[in-house]
C-alpha positions in Angstrom: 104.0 -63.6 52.2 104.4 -63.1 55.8 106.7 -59.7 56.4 110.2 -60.8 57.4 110.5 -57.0 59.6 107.5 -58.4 61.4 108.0 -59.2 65.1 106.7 -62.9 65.9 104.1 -63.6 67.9 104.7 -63.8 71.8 102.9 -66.3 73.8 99.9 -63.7 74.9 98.8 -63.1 70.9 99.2 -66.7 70.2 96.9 -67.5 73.5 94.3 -64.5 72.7 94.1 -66.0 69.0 93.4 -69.3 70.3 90.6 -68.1 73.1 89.2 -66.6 70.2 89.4 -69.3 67.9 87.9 -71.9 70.4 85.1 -69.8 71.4 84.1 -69.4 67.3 84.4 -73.5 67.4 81.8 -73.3 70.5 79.7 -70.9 68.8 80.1 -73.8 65.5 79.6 -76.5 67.2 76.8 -75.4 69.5 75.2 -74.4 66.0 75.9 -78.1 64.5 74.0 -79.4 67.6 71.0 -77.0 67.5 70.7 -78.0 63.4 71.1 -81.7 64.6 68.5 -81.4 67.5 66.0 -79.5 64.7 66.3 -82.4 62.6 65.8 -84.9 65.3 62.5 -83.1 66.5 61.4 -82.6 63.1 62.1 -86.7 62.9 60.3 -87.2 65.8 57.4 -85.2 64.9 57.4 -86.6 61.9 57.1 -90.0 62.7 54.4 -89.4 65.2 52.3 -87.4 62.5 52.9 -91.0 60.6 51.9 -93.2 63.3 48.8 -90.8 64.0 47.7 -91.2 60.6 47.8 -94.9 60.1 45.6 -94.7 63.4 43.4 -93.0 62.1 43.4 -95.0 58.8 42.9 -97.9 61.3 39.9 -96.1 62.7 38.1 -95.0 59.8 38.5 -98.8 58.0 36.7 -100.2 61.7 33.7 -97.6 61.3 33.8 -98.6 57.1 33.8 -102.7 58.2 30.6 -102.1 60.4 29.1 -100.5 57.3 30.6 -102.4 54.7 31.5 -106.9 53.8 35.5 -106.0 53.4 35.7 -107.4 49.9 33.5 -104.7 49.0 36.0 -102.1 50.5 38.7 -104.0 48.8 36.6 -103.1 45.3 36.3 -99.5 46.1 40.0 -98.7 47.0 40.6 -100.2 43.8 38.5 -97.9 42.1 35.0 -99.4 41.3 32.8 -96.5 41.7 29.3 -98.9 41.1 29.0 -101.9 43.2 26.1 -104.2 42.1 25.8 -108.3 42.0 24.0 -110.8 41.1 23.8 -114.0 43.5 22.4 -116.9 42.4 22.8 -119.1 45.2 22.4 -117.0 48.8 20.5 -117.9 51.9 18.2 -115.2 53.3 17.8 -114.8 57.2 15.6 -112.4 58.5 14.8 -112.7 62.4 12.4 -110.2 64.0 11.1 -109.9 68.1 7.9 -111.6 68.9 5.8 -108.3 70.8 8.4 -105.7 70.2 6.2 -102.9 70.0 4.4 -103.7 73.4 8.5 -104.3 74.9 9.2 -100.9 74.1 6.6 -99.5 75.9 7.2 -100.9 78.4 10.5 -100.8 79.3 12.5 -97.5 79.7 14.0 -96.2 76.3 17.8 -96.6 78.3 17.0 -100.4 79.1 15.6 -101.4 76.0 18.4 -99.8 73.9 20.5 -101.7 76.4 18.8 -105.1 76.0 18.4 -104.8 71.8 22.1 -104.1 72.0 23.1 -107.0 73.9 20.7 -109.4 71.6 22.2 -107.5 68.5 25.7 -108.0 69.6 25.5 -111.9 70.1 23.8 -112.4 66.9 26.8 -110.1 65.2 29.4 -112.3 67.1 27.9 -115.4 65.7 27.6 -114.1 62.0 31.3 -113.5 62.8 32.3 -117.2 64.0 30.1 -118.4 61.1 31.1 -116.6 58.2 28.2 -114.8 57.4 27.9 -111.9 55.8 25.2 -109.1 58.8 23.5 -106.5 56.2 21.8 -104.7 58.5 19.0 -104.1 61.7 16.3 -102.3 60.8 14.2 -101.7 64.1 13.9 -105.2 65.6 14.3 -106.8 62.4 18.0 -108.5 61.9 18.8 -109.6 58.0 22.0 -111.5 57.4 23.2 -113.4 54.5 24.6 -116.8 53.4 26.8 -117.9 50.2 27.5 -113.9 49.1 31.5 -115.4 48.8 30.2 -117.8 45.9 30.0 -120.6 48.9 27.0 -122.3 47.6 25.8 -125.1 50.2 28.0 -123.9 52.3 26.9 -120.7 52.6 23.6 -122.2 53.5 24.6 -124.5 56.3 26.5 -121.2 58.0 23.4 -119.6 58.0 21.5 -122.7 59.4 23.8 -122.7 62.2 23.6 -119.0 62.8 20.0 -119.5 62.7 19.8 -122.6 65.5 22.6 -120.4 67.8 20.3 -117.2 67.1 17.3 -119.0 68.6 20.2 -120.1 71.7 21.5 -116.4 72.6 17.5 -115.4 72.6 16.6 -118.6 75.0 20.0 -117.8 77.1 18.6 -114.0 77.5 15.4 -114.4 79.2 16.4 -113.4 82.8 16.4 -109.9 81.9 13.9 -107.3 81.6 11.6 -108.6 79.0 10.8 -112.0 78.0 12.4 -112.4 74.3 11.1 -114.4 71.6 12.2 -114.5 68.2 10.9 -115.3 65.1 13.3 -116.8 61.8 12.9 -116.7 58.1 15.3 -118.5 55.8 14.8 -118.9 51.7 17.5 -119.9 49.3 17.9 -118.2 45.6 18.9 -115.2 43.8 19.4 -112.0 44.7 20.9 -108.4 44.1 23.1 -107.0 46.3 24.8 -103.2 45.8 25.9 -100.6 47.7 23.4 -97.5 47.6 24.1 -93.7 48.9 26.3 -91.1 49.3 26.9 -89.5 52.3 25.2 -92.2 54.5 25.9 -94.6 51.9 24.7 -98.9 52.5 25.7 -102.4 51.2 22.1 -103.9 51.0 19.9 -106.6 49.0 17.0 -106.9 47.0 15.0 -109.5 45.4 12.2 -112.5 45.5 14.6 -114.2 48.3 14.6 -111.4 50.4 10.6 -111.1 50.2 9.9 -114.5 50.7 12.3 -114.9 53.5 10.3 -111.7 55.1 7.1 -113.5 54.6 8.5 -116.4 56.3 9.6 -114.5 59.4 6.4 -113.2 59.7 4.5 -116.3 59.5 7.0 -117.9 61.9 6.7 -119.4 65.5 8.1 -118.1 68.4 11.4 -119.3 68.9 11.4 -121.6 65.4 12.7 -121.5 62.4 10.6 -121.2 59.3 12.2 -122.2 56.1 11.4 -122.7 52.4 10.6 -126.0 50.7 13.3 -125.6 48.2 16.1 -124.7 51.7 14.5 -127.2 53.4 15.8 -129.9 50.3 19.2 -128.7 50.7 19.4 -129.1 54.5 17.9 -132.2 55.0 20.6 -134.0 54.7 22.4 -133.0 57.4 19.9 -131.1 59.8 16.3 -131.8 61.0 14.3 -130.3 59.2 9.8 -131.2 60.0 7.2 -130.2 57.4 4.4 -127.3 58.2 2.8 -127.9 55.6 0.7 -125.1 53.0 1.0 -121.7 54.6 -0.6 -118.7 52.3 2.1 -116.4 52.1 1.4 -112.8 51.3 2.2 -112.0 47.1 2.5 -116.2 47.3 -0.4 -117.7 47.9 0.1 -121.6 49.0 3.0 -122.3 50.3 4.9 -125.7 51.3 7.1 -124.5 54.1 8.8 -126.5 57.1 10.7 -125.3 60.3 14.6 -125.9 60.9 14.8 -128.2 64.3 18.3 -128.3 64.5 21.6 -130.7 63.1 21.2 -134.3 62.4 
């Protein structure tokens, strides 16, 4: 209880008390704010950390498409630690560069890099327009696949048309530094197809297919299409297709073949 002998307050103790008072309500209040501005910078740092990561989660699934088919990625985020398959229905192109080895001594190891890139990249950016699945360059050599998505004939007309536009973007390219020719081979049937490695690991295919598709490349034309008797069947319904006749294919023998002229 206050004491009733007490004097009360004059006017300078109540206005000393309140100076006081408002300067601890500064002192709060400028504490409140600090708190509030720590929270909003850890918010802010926060969220750019978060927007940083997903970035880089961007990055990282660009550098795993150029290594990977994306339904392949698909099975490893969800856990499959062994990918191998069996296609029984995929189209084989391999296309290689008529004279490489003399190109690349002749040209300056800047300029040819610069020229294999730009002939790499239009062939990638048909694949892309045509739904087929790249697997790889090795040297000169470019091996792409058809019907790996279960697209049966499908699958092999994409890769006929990536085929005829290959031969296009090679023919559109001669004004450069070299004079480009390419050679295709395309076979139809089963393979195997898996992803191999660890640290540099691959999505890559075996098989017969694969083989005889190689051996057709390589007993190709410049600038033509060489194709199997069994793909030209399938095709010839809907694309010109002109017989060869027996070639003797390395690990084959005698071999009915024919060469892909373009669409009907």
């Amino acid at each position: 209880m206050p004491d009733p002998e007490a004097a009360p307050p004059n006017a300078t103790d109540l206005d000393r008390e309140n100076r006081i008072l408002e300067r601890r309500l500064r002192r709060l209040e400028a504490n409140v704010q600090r708190m509030e501005e720590f929270q909003d910078s850890n918010s802010t740092l926060m969220s750019s950390l978060l927007r940083d990561l997903e970035a880089e989660r961007a990055r990282s699934h660009e550098l795993l498409l150029n290594v990977l088919p994306q339904r392949i990625i698909d099975r490893l985020n969800a856990g499959e630690t062994r990918i191998a398959d069996r296609h029984d229905d995929a189209t084989v192109l391999i296309s290689d560069f008529v004279g490489f080895t003399g190109i690349s001594s002749e040209l300056a190891p800047a300029v040819l890099v610069d020229e294999l890139d730009a002939l790499f990249r239009g062939f990638d950016a048909i694949c892309n327009e045509t739904g087929v699945e790249k697997i790889k360059t090795v040297g000169d050599a470019y091996l792409a696949i058809g019907g790996l998505a279960g697209e049966g004939a499908a699958g092999t007309a994409a890769i006929a048309e990536t085929a005829l536009r290959m031969i296009g973007v090679v023919a559109d390219h001669q004004d450069h530094n070299a004079r480009w020719q390419v050679r295709i081979g395309m076979a139809l049937g089963p393979i195997i197809a898996g992803v191999v490695g660890v640290s540099k690991f691959a999505y890559d295919v075996w098989g017969d297919t694969v083989n005889l598709a190689s051996r057709l490349e390589t007993t190709s034309e410049p600038g033509r299409i060489h194709v199997a008797a069994v793909l030209a069947k399938r095709l010839q319904s809907t694309y010109v297709v002109e017989p060869r006749g027996s070639i003797d294919l390395k690990g084959k023998g005698p071999t009915e073949t024919f060469y892909l002229l373009g669409r009907r």
